[in-house]
KEMI-687817 format. One line per 3 residues: number of its first residue (from 1); for each residue x, z, y of N, C-alpha, C, O. Coordinates in Angstrom, 1 decimal. Atoms other than C-alpha are relative to their C-alpha. Layout:
BEGIN
NUM	X,Z,Y,X,Z,Y,X,Z,Y,X,Z,Y; ...
// end
This chain:
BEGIN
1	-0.1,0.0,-1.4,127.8,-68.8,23.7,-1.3,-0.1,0.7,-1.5,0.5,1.7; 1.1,-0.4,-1.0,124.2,-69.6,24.7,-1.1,0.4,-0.5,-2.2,0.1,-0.3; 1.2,-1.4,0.7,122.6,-67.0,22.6,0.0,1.1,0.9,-1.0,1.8,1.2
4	-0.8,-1.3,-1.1,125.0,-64.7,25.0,-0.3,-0.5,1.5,0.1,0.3,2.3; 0.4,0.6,-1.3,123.7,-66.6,28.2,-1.4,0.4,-0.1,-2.0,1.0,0.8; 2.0,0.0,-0.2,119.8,-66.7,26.9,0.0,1.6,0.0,-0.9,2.1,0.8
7	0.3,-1.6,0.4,120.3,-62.6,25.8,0.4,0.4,1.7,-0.3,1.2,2.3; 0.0,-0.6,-1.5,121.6,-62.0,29.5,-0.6,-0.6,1.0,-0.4,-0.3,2.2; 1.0,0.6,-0.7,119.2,-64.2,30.8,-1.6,0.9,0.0,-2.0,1.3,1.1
10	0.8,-1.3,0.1,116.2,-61.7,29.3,0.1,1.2,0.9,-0.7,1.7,1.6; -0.1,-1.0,-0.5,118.2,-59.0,30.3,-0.5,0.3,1.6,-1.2,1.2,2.0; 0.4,-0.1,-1.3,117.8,-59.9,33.9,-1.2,0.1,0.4,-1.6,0.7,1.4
13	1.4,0.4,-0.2,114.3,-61.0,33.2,-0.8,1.4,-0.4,-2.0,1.5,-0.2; 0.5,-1.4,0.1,113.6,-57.4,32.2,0.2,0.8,1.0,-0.7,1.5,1.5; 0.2,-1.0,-1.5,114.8,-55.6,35.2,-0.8,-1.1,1.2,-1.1,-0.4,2.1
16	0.9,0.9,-0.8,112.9,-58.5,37.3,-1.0,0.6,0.1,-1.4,1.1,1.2; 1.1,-0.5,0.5,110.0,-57.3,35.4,-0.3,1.5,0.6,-1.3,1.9,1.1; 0.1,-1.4,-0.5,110.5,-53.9,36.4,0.0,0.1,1.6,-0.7,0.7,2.4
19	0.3,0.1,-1.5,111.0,-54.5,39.9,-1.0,-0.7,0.8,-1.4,-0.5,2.0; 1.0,0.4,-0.3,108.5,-56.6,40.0,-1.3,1.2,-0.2,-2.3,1.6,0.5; 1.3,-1.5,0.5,106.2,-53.6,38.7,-0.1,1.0,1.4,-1.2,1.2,2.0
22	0.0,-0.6,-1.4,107.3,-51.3,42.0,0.0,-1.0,0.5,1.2,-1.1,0.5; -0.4,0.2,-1.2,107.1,-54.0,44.5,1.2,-0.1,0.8,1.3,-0.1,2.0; -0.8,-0.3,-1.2,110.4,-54.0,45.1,1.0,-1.5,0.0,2.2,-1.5,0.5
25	-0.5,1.5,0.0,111.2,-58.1,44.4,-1.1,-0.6,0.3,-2.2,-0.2,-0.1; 0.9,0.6,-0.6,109.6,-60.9,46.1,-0.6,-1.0,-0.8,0.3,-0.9,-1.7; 1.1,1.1,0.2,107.4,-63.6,44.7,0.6,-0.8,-0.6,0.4,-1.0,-1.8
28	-0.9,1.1,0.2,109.8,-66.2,44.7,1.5,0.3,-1.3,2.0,-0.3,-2.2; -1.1,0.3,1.2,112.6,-64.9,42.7,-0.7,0.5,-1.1,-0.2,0.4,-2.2; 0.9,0.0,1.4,109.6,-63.6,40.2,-0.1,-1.1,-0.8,0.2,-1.1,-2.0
31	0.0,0.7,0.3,108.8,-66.9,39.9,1.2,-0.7,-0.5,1.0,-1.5,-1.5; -0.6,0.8,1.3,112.1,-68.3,38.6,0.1,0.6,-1.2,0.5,0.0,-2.3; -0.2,-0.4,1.5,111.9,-65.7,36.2,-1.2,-0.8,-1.0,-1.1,-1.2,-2.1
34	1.5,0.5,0.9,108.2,-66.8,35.2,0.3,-1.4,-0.5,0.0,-1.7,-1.6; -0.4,1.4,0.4,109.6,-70.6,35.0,1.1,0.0,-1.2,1.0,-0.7,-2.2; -0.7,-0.1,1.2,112.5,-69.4,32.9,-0.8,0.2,-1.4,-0.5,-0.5,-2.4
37	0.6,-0.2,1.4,110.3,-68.0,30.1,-1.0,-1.2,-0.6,-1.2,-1.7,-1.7; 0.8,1.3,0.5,107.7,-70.8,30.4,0.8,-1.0,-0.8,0.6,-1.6,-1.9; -1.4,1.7,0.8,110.6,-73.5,29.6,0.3,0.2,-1.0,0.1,-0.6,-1.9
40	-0.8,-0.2,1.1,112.4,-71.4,27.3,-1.1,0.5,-1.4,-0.9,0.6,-2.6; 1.6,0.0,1.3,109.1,-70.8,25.1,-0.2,-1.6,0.0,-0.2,-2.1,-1.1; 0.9,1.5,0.6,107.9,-74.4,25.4,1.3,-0.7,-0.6,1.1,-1.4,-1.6
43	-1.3,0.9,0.9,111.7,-75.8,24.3,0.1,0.3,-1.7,0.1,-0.4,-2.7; 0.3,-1.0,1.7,111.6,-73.2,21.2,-1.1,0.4,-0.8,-1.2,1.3,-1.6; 1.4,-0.4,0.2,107.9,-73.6,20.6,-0.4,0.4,-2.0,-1.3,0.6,-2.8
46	0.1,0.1,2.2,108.3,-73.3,16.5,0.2,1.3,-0.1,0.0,1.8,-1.2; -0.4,-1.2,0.7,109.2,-70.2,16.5,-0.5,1.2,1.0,-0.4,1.3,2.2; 0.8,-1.0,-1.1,107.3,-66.9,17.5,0.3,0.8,1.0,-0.3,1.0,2.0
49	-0.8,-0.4,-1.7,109.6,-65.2,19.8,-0.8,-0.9,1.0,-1.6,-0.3,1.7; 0.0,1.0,-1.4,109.0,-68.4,22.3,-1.4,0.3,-0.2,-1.8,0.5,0.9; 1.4,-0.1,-1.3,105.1,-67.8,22.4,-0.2,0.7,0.4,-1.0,0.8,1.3
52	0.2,-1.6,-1.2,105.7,-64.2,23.4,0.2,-0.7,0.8,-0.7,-1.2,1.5; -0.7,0.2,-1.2,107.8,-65.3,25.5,-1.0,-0.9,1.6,-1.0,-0.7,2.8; 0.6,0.6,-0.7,105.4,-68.0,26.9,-1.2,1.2,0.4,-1.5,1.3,1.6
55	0.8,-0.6,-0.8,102.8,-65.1,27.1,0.2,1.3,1.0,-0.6,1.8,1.8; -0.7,-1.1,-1.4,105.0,-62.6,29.0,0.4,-1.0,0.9,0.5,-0.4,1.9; -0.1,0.7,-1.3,105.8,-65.6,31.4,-1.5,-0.2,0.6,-1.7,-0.6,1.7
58	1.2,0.2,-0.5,102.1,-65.8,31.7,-0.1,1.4,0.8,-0.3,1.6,2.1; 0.4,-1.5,-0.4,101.6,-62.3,32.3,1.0,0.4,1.0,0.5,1.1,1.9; -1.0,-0.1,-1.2,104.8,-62.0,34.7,-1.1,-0.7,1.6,-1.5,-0.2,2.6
61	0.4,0.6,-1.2,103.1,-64.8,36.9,-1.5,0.8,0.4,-1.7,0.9,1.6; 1.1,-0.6,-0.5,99.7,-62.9,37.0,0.6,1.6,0.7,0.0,2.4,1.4; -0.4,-1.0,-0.6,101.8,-60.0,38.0,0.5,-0.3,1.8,0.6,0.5,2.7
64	-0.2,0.0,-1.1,102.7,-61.6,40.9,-0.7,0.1,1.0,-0.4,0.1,2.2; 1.1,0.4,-1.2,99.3,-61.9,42.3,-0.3,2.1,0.2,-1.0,2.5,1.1; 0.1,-1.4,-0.7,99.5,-57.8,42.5,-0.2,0.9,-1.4,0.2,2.1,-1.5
67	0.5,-0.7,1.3,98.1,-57.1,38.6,1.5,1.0,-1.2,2.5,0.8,-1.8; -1.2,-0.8,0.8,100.1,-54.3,36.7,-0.5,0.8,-0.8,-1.0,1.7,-0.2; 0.4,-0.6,1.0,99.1,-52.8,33.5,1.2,0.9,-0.9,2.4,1.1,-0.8
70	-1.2,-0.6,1.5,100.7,-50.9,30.4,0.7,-1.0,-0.7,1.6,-0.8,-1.6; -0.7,1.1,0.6,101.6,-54.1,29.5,1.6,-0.1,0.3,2.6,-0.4,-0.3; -1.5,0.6,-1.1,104.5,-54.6,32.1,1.1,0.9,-1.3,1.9,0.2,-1.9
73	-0.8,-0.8,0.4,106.2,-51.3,30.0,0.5,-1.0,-1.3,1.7,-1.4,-1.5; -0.2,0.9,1.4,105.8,-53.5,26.4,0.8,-1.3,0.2,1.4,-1.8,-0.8; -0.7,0.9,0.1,107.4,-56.4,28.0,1.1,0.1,0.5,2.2,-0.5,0.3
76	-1.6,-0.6,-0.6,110.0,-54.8,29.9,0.6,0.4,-1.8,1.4,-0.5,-2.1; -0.3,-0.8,1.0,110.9,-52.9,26.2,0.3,-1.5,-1.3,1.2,-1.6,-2.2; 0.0,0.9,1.0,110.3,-56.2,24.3,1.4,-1.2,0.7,1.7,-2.1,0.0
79	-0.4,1.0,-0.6,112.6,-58.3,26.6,1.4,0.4,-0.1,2.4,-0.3,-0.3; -1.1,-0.8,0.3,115.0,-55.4,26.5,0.8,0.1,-1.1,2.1,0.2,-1.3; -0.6,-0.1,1.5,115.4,-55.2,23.0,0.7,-1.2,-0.4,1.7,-1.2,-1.0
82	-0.3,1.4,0.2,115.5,-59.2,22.8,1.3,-0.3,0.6,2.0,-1.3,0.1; -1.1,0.0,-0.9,118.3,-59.0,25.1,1.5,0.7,-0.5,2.6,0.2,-0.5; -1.4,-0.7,1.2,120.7,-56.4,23.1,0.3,-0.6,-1.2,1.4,-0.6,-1.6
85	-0.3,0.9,1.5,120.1,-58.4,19.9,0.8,-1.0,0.1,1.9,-1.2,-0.4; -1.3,1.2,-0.6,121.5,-61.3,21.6,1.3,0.0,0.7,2.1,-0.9,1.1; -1.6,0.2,-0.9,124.3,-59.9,23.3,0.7,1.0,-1.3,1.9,1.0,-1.3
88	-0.8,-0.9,1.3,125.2,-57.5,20.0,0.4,-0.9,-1.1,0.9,-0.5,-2.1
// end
């Protein structure tokens, strides 16, 4: 049950990500995504999923200051996949 919560928690945090990429979500609800991945990396710190995760919550929050790379696509894709695994 909160494998199926964390995997549709990603999921959201992947289209965030993407709308965060166009501009087309605000600051504020970026940031509880960027707080969600910080947390959920530092709770699960043993295992290497959680430091992606801590460095795509890094890289989300620098996206808010305007920064958008090839990166966004890899963590949209990586967040995506993380997200099917856990709801499959």
């Amino acid at each position: 049950m909160v494998i199926k919560l964390l995997g549709a928690a990603d999921l959201l945090t992947a289209v965030a990500v993407l709308l965060l990429h166009y501009d087309l979500l605000g600051w504020r609800i970026g940031f509880i995504f960027v707080a969600y991945l910080l947390i959920k990396g530092w709770l699960f710190r043993s295992d290497i999923n959680s430091v992606v995760d801590i460095i795509c919550g890094i890289y989300i929050f620098i996206m808010l200051f305007g920064l958008t790379t090839i990166a966004t696509w890899f963590i949209v894709i990586y967040l995506f996949q993380k997200a099917v695994f856990s709801l499959a």
